[in-house]
C-alpha positions, 0 to 999 in steps of 0.5 A: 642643151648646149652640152647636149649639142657637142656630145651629139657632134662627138658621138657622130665623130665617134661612130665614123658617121662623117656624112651625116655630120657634114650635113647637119653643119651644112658642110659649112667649114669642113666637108664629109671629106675633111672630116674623115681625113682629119681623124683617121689622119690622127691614126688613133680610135675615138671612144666615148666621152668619159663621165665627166668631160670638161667644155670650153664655151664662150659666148662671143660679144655684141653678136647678133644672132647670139653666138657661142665658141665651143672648144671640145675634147677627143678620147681616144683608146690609145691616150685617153685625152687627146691633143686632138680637139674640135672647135664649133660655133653654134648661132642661135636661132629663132626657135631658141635652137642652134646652128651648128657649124664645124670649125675645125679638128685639130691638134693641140 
């Protein structure tokens, strides 16, 4: 499920769908406006996620909601793995689904 989460997140990234991205995180760290900056400031095409594709996930301690730090990979046509990366946390919620924040886009 969680895997699922973060390659919904990239495959929005990946079609340029900004808008709706800042929406389903609630706009909470990074708007539409953020996002889109970000990587076309980077100046390189986002493809999709090989078939194997390594996640960072950590589950922070004593968190209450549980809470788990994402570290994920971009690929890009230029340089297949990119110094590129998203960060998201993801809060669980009562219904055993996640809220889902974007924390940030960055280089490496």
């Amino acid at each position: 499920m969680i895997e699922k989460i973060i390659k919904d997140i990239y495959t929005l990234l990946c079609d340029k769908k900004y808008k709706e991205l800042a929406m389903l995180t609630n706009n909470t760290r990074l708007s539409c406006d953020d996002i889109e900056r970000s990587i076309s400031e980077y100046g390189h095409e986002l493809i999709p996620y090989p078939n194997e594709v390594m996640f960072d996930i950590v589950e922070v301690i004593n968190s209450k909601p549980k809470e788990l730090s994402v570290w994920a990979p971009i690929y890009t046509k230029e340089e297949g793995l990119s110094d590129l990366s998203f960060e998201l946390t993801l809060i669980e919620k009562n219904d055993m689904t996640y809220k889902v924040e974007l924390d940030n886009i960055h280089v490496h």
